[in-house]
C-alpha positions in Angstrom: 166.0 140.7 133.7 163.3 138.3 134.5 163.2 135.1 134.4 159.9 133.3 132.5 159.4 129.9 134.7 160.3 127.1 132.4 157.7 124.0 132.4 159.4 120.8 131.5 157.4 119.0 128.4 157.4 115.7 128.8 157.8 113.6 125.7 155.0 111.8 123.6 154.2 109.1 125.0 154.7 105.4 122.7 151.5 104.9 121.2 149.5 108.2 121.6 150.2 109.9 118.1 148.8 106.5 116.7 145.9 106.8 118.8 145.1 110.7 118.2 145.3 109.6 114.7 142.4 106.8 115.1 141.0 109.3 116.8 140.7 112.0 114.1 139.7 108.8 111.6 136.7 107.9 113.7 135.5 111.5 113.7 135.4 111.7 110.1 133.5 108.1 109.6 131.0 109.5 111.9 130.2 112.8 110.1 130.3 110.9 107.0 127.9 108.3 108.0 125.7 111.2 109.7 126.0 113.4 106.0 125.1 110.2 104.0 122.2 109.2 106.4 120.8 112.3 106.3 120.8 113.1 102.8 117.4 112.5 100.9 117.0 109.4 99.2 116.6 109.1 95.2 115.4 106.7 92.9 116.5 103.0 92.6 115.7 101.4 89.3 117.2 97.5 90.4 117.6 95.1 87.3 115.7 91.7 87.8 116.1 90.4 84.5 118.0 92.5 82.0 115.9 93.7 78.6 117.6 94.7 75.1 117.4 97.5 72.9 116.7 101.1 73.7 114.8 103.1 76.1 111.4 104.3 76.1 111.6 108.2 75.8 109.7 111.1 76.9 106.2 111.1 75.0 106.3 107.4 74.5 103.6 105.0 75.3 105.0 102.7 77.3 103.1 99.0 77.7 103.8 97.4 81.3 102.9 94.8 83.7 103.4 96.2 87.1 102.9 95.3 91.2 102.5 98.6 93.6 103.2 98.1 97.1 103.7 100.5 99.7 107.6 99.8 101.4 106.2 97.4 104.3 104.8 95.3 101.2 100.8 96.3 101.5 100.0 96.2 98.0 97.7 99.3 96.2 97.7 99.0 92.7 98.5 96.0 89.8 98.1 96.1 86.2 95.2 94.4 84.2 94.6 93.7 80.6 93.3 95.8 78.2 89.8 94.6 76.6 91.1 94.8 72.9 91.4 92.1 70.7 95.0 90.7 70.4 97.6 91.9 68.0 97.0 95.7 67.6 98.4 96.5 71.2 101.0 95.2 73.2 99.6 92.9 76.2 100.2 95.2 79.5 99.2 98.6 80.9 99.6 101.8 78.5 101.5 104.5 80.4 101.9 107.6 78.2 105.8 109.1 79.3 104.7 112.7 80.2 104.6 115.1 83.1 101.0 114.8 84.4 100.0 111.6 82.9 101.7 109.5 85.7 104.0 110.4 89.0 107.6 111.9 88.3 109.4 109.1 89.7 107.7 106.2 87.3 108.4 108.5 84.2 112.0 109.1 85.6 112.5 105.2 86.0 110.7 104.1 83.0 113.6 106.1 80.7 116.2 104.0 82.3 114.9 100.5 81.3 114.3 98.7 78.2 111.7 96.1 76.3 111.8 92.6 78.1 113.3 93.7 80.9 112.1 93.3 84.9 112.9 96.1 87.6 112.0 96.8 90.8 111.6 100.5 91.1 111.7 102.2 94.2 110.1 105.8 94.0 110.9 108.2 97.3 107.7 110.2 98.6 109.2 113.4 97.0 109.2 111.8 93.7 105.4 110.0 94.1 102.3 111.6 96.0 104.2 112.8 98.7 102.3 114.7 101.2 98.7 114.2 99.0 98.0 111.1 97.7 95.0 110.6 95.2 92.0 110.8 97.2 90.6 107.5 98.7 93.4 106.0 97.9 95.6 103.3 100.4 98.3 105.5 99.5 99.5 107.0 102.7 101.0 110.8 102.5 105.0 110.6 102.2 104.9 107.0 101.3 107.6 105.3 99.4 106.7 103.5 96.6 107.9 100.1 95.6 106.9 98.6 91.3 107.7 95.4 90.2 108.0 96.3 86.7 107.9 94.1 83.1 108.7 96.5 80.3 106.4 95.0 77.3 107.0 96.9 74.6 106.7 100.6 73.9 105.8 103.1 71.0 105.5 106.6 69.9 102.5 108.6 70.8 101.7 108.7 67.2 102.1 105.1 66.5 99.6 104.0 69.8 97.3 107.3 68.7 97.2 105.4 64.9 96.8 102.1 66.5 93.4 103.3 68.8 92.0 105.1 65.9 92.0 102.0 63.5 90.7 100.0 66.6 87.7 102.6 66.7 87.5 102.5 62.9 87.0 98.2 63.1 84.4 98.8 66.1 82.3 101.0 64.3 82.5 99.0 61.0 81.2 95.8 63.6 78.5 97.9 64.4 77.6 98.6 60.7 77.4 95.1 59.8 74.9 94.4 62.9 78.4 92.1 64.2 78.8 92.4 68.1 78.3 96.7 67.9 76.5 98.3 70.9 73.1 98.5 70.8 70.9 100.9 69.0 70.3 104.0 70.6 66.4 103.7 71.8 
């Protein structure tokens, strides 16, 4: 018969299972941190001052004071006031809560705050312009976008729809009775 050569093992050294261990630990940080760097980033709706009641919802006018800025803090948009007499709107920007009428990620973040409150919302590129902003605009293409947000108020479509047409009803009657109307057609 033959003989198979017979190579001693030597024994574990003190210490070295501990270390193959950290080892293996290490590796598996790493391709986590890796994984959760590279996985695209969503939207961030940060509470700044907390508001009450419920949400606005999907076809909702929503009434807003807001900041844009791009991420390195340029600014490119800010709310203004709306030239109607006080008391039949809410004071800040309308923003109707539908596909189309605004970008993806401010409808998405409006529907997760409430009247009174303040947020910071942080809208990724995929969820904003992306890789065509609005003509003309300071918006570069994949940009991040940053809102400082004041929830006003909000209503239904209906109730703001109500709201302008009695506010068109009152200018024409101003008109009528020759109070600050427009001009007469020439």
């Amino acid at each position: 018969m033959t003989e198979i050569t017979r190579v001693p093992l030597q024994p574990i050294k003190k210490g070295s299972l501990t270390k193959l261990w950290l080892g293996v630990l290490l590796a598996v940080l790493v391709a986590a941190g890796l994984a959760w760097a590279a996985m695209p980033r969503g939207l961030d709706v940060e509470t700044v001052t907390a508001g009450s009641g419920n949400s606005p919802q999907l076809g909702d006018v929503v009434f807003v004071n807001y900041v844009g800025t791009l991420a390195d803090g340029t600014e490119f948009d800010r709310s203004q006031p709306l030239p109607v007499p006080p008391g039949l709107f809410p004071e800040g920007n309308p923003l109707l809560l539908e596909e189309g009428a605004i970008i993806d990620g401010f409808i998405e973040g409006l529907q997760q705050m409430q009247k009174g409150g303040s947020y910071v919302l942080t809208i990724p590129a995929d969820q904003a312009y992306g890789a065509e902003p609005p003509p003309g605009s300071p918006i570069p293409a994949n940009a991040d976008l940053v809102f400082e947000v004041e929830v006003v108020d909000f209503m239904s479509r209906d109730d703001f729809q109500a709201r302008a047409a009695a506010l068109q009803q009152m200018m024409g009657q101003q008109g009528a009775d020759g109070q600050a109307g427009p001009p007469p057609a020439q």
